[in-house]
DRENFIVEX-223047 format. One record per atom (N, C-alpha, C): x, y, z. Coordinates in steps of 0.1 Angstrom, whole numbers, plus 5000, padded with zeros to 4 digits. Layout:
! DRENFIVEX-223047
XYZ/...
This chain:
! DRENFIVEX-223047
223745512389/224845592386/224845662373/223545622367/223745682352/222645792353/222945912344/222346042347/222046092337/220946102333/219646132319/218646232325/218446292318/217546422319/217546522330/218446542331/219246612348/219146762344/219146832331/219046952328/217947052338/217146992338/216447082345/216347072360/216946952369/216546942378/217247082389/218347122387/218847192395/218047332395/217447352383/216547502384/215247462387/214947372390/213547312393/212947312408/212047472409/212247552421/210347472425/210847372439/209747302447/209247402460/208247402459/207647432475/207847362485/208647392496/208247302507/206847262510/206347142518/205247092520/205447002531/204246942531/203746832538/204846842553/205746732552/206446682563/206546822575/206846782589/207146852599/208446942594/208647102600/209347162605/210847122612/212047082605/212747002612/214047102608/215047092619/216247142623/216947072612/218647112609/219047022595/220146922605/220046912614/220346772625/221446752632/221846672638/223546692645/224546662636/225646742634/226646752629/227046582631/227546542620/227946382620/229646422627/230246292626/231546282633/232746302627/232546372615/233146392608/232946372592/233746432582/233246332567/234446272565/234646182558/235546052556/235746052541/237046012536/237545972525/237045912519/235645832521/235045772511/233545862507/233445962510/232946062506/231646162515/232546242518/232146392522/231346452511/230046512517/229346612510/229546702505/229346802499/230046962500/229747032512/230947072517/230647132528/231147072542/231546972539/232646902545/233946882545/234446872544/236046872548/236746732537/237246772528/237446652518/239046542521/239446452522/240546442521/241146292510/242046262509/242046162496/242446032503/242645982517/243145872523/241645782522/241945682532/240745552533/240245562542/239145482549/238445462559/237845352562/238445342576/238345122577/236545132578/236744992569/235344962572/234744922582/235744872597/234744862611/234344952615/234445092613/234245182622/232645262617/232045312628/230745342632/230445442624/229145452621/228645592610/228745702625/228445832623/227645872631/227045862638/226745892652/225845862661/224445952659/223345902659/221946032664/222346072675/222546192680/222246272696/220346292690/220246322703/218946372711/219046582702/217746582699/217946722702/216946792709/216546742719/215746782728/214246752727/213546832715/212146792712/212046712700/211646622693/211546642679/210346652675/210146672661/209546742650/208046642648/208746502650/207646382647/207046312657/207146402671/206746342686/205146342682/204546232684/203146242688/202646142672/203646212661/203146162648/202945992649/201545962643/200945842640/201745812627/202745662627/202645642609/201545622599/201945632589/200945622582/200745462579/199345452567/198645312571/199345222558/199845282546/200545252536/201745352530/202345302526/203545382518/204445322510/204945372497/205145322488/207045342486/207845222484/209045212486/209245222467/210045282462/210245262446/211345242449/212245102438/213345072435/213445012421/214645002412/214744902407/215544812409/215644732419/215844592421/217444532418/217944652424/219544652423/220344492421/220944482412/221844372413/220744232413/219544272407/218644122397/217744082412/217744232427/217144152436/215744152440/215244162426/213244202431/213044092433/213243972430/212843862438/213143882456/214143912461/214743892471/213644052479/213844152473/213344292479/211644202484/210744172473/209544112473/209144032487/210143932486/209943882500/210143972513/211244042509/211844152520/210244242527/210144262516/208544362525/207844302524/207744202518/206044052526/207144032538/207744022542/207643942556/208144112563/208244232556/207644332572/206644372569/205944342562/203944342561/203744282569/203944102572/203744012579/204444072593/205044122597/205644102610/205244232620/204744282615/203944432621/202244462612/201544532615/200344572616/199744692612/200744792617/201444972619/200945032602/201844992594/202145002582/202044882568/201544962557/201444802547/203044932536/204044852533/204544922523/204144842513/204144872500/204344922484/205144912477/205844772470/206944782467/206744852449/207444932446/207244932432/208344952421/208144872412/208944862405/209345002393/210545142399/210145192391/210745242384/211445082370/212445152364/213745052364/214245072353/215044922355/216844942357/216845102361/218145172366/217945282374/218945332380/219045422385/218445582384/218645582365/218445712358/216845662355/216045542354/215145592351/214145632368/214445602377/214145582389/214045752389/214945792387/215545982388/214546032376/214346012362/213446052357/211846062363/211745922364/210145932369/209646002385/211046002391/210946062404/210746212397/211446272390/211546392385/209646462384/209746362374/207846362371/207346362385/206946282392/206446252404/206146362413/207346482412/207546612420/206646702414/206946702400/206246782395/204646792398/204046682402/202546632400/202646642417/203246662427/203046642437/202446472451/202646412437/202746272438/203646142437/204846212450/205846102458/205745952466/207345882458/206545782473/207245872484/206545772493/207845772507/209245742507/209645672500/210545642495/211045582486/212245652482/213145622471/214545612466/215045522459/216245442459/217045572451/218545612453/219145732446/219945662447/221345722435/222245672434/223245802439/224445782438/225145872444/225445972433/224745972423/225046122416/223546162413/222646122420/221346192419/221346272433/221446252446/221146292459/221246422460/222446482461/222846582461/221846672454/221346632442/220646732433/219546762441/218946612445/217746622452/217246722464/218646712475/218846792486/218846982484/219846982472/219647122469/218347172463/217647112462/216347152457/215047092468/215547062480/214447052491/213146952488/213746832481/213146722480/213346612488/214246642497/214346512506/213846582519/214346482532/214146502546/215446472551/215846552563/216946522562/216846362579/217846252575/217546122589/217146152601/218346262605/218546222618/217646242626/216546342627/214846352636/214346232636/214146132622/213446042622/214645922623/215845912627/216345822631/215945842647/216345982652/215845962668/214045962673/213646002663/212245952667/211645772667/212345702659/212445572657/213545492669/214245602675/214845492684/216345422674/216745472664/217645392655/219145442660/219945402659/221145472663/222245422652/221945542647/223045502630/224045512630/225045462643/226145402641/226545292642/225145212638/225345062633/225745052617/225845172614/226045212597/227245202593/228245132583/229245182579/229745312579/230345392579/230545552583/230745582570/232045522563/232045552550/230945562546/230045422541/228345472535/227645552539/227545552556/226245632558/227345802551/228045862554/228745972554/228946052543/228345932530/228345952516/227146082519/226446042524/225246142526/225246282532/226546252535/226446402548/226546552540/225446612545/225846772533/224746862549/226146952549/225747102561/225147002575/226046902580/226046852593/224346782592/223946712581/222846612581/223046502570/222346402574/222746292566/221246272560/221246242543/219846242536/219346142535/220446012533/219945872530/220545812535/219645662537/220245572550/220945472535/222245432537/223145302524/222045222523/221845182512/221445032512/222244922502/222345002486/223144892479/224044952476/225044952487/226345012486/227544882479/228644982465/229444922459/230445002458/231544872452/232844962450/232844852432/233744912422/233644832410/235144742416/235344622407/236244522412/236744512401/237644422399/238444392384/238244192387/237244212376/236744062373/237743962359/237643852364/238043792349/238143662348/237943582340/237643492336/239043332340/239043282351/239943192360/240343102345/239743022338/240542922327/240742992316/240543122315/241343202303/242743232307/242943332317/244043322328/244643212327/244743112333/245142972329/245942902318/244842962308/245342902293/246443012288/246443112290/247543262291/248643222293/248843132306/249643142314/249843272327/248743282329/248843432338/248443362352/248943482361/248743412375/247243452377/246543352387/245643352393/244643452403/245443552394/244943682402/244743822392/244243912401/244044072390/245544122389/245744182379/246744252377/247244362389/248344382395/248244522405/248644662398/248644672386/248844802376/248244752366/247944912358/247144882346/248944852336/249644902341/250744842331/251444692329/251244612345/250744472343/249844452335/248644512334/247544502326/247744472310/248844602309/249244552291/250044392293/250644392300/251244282295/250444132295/249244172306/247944052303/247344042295/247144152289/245944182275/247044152263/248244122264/248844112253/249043942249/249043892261/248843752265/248043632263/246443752266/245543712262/244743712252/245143792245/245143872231/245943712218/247143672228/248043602220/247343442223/246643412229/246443302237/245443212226/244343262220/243543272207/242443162216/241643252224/240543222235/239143202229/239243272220/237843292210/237243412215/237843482220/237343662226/237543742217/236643842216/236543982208/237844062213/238244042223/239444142232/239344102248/240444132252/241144102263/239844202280/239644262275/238844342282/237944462271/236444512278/235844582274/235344722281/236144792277/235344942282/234044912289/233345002299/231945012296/231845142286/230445122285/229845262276/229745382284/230745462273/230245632277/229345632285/228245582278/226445672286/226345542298/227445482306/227045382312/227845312323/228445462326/229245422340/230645452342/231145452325/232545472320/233145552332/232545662336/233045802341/233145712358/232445672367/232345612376/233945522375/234145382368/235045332365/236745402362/236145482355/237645552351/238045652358/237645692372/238045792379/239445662387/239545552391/240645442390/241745522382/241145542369/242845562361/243245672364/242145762362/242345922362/243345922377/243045892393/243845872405/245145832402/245045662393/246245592392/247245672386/247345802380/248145862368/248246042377/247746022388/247846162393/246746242390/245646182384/244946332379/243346312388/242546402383/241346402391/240546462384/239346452384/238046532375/238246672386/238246662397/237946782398/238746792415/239146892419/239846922435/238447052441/237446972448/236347002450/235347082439/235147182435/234647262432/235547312420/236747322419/238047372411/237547242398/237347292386/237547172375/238547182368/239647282372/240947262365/241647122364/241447072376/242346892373/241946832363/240446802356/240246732346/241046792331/241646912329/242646932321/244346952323/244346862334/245746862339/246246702331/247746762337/248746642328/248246512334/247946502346/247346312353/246246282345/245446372342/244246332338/244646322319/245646392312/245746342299/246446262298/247346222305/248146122305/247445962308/246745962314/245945852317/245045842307/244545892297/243745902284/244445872274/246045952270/246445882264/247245732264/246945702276/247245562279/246245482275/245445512278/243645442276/243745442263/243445522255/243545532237/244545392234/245445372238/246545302229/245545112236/244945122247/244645032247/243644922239/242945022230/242044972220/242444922208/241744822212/242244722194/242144792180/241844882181/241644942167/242845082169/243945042174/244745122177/246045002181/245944882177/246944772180/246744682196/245644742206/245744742216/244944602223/244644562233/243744472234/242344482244/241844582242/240544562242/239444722239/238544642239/237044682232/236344812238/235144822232/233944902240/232644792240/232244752250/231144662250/229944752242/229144642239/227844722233/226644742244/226844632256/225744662264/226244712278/226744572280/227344552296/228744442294/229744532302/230944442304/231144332310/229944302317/230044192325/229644082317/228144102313/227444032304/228743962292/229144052290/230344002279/231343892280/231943902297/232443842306/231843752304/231143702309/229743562314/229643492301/229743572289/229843532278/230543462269/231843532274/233243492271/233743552259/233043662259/233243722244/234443832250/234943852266/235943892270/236443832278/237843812285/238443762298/238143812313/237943992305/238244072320/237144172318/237344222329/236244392330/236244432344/235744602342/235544642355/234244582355/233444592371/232144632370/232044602388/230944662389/230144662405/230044562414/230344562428/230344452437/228744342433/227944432433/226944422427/226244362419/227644292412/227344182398/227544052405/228344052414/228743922419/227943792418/226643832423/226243762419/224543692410/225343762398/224543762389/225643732372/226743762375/227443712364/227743562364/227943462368/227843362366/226643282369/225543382371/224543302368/224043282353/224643382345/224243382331/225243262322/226443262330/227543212318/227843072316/227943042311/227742872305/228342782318/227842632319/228342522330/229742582329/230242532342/231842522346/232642672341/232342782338/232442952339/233242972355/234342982357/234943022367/235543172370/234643252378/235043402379/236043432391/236943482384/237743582395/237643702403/237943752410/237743872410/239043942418/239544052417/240844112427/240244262428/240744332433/240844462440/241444582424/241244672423/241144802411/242744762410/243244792397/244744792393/244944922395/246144982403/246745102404/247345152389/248045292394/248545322378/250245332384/250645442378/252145472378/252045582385/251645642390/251545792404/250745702415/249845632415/249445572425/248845472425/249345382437/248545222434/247745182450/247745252459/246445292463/245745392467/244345342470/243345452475/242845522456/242645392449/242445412437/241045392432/240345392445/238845252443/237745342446/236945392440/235645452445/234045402447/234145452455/232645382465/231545432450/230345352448/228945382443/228045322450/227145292435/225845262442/224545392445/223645292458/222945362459/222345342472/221745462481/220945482492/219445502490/218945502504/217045532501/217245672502/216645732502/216045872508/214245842509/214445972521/212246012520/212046112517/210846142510/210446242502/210246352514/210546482507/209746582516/208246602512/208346592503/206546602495/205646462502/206146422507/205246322519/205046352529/203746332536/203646372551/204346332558/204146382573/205246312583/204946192588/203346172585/203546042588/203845922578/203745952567/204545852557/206145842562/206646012563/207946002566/208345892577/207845902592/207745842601/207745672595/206745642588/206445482590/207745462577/208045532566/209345512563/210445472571/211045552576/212045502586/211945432599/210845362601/210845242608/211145152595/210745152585/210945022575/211845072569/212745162570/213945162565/215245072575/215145112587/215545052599/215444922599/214244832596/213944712597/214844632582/214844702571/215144682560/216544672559/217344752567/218644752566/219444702580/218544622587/219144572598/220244452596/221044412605/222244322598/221644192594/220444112600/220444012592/219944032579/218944172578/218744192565/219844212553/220544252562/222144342552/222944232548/223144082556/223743982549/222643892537/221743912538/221043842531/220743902514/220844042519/220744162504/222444132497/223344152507/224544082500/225143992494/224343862501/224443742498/223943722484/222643752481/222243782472/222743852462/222944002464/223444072451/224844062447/225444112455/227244102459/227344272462/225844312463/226944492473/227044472486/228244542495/228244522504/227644542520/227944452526/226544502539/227344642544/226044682548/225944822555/226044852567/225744722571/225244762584/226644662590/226744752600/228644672611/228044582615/226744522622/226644452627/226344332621/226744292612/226244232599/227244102601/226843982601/228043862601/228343832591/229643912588/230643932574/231043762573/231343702583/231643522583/230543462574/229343432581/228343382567/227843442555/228243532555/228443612543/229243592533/230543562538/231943552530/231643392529/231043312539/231043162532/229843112521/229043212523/227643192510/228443282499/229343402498/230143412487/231143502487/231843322484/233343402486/234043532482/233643572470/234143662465/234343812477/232743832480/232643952487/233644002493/234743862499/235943932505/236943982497/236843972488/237844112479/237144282479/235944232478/235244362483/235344432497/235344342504/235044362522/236544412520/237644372520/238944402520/239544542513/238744542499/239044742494/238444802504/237444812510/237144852516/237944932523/238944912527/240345002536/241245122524/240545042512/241645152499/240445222493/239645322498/238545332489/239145532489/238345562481/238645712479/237245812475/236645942482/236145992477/236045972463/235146012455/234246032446/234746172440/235146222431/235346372423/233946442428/233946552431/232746612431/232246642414/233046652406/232546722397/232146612389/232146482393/230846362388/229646352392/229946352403/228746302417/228046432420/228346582417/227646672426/226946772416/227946782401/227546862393/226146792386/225546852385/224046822376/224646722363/224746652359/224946602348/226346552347/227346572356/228646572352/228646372352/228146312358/228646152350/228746132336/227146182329/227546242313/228446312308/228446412309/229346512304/231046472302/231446372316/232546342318/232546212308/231646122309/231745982302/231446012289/230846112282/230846142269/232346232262/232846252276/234346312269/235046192268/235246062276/235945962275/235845912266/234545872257/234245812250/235145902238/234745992233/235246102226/237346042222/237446072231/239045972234/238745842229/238545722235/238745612231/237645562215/236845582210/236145602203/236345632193/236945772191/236945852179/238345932179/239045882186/240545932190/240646062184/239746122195/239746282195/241146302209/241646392202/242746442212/242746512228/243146392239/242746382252/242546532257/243246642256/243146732258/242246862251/241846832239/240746902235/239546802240/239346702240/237946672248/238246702259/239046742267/239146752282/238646882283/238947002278/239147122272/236947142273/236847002265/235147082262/234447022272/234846912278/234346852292/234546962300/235547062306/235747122312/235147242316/234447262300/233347432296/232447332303/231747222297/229947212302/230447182312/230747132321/230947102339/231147242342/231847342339/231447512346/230247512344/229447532327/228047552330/227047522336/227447382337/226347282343/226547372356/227847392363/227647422377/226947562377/227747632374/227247802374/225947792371/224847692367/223647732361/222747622373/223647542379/222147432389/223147382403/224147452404/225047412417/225247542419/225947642419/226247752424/224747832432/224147862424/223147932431/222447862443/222647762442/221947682456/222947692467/224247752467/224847712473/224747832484/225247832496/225347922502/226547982507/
């Protein structure tokens, strides 16, 4: 979700190659509230998580009939949520289970953004894998610049029928009636916090349901004398802030952007929930911080009570934090304009290269299929804490190897598109989380940093979104 060196990617004019000649696929079943492409139909409600992604239809011939997979291909991730142990096994036993194909697992990059850098490189040199892990503010870039393939040929050439897919996840993908990437470490952020701080507080056993409940926890905990730096920790500007704080920006009426329109990010919802944010920092009387790394980490630590952060961490924060560390977790605090449908989907999907042949493409989405099948999807969950993808997934053994997930599985029904003007504009996770910081940091005035967040998000677009558009 974090977005480094993105300047160039939208004017970064690729040759088609390699792969088959393919149609841009059947129109999905709609786009959904947890996030429509551009070009889709946006709306701000939820979308239950039982229901079906899109179906593949048939389109008569396809593109990859006859195609042999290829004999190796190389999968790049980095190991979302601490799972390269778990990925490692994952493709030794579909090495072991078929003959067809050897995949490649590689390690490339220990986030999201550096995954997007080195893929960046990779284009340039004409040397892709087959596939590769994106986050939901890389994709888009990718698409508009004819670096991906789009599923649905090679879902129907594989025989897959991708409405075993979450619809919300898979639908994140949908841009001009095709879907780019199949979910795999699909999140929503939670509101975590520490069960015998709470406790010693006197606070109930649960997340706050407003961030204005929130003051009166952080004032509590603040008063309690826990041995914490602060009651809670920002994340960092350069580190997700902008993902996280689209919560407050909804809870207070405002929005980074009403599709394409960036006027909302200098509207009254959107300063008003900044200058809320401002007063919450200790160096302003308030009770809490800016972490230096990671909020969680800090958590685990105890150097805070609370924090946002990713389904994701579930389970990996108490593996760090001292014997007897007891984590909570609840559902996003609403604000004072709204207290649901405050929660936004992340993470990240595969895509396949177009700069690969069709037959890499091909043996890709057989091992994509196998990789995200539901016993695979409860086991990647179980492990990380993002949620399974796949419907057919037994959410029961899932929820009993960790409990938590079901506060996750349960937002699930309150989730809300994504601002375009984070997720779609070249750069805008930065742009946006270095204006937040700007506010809470150096209590620059919410509306002049809104003001200059507002110029580079036009630029950015007019110079690497507009012209691609049609």
């Amino acid at each position: 979700m974090l977005q480094v060196g993105a300047a160039g990617l939208g004017a970064l004019a690729l040759a088609a190659c390699g792969g088959p000649t393919v149609s841009s696929g059947t129109t999905g079943s709609g786009s959904t509230a947890a996030g429509p492409g551009p070009g889709a139909s946006s709306s701000s409600g939820g979308s239950s998580s039982g229901s079906g992604a899109s179906s593949t239809a048939s389109s008569g011939s396809n593109a990859y009939a006859g195609v042999t997979p290829a004999k190796t291909i190389d999968f790049w991730s980095d190991h979302p949520g601490g799972s390269g142990p778990l990925e490692t096994e994952l493709v030794a036993a579909y090495n072991k289970s078929q003959s067809e194909t050897v995949v490649n697992l590689v390690t490339a990059g220990k986030n999201y953004a550096d995954i997007a850098q080195k893929f960046q490189t990779a284009l340039a040199s004409n040397k892709v894998p087959a596939l590769v892990m994106v986050s939901d503010v890389w994709w888009f870039s990718y698409v508009l610049n004819n670096n991906m393939v789009p599923i649905e040929p090679l879902a129907e050439a594989v025989g897959l029928d991708m409405s075993i897919y979450n619809k919300t996840f898979y639908d994140d993908y949908l841009y001009k009636g095709s879907h780019w990437a199949v979910p795999y470490a699909r999140s929503t952020p939670l509101f975590y916090y520490n069960k015998a701080h709470f406790a010693k507080a006197g606070l109930p056993d649960r997340a706050p349901k407003t961030w204005d409940e929130m003051d009166e926890f952080g004032k509590k905990l603040m008063a309690a004398n826990l041995g914490t730096q602060a009651a809670y920790n920002w994340a960092l500007p350069t580190n997700y802030i902008a993902w996280y704080y689209q919560n407050k920006a909804w809870g207070w009426g405002g929005e980074y952007s009403n599709q394409w329109d960036l006027s909302p990010i200098v509207g009254q919802g959107m300063i008003d929930s900044l200058t809320w944010a401002a007063k919450t920092m200790k160096t302003r009387g308030g009770w809490a911080g800016m972490t230096s790394n990671s909020q969680s980490n800090d958590l685990a630590a105890e150097v805070v009570s609370t924090c946002l952060d990713s389904t994701g961490t579930i389970g990996s924060i108490g593996k760090s934090a001292k014997p007897g560390f007891q984590l909570g977790a609840g559902p996003l605090p609403g604000g004072p304009k709204a207290t649901d449908h405050v929660c936004p989907t992340g993470g990240a999907g595969i895509s396949i290269s177009q700069k690969c042949g069709p037959d890499q493409q091909l043996a890709a989405m057989k091992f994509l299929a196998w990789l995200t099948n539901a016993e695979n999807s409860v086991k990647f969950s179980a492990s990380t804490g993002y949620l399974p993808v796949n419907t057919k997934a037994d959410t029961a053994t899932l929820i009993a190897k960790t409990p938590l997930i079901q506060v996750a599985i349960n937002q699930l029904d309150h989730l809300r598109s994504q601002d375009w003007a984070r997720v779609f504009i070249t750069g805008g996770d930065q742009i946006i989380g270095n204006g937040i910081g700007e506010v809470l940091l150096k209590n620059t005035d919410p509306a002049t940093a809104m003001k200059t967040v507002q110029g580079q998000l036009q630029t950015a677009y007019n110079q690497n979104i507009k012209p691609h558009l049609s």
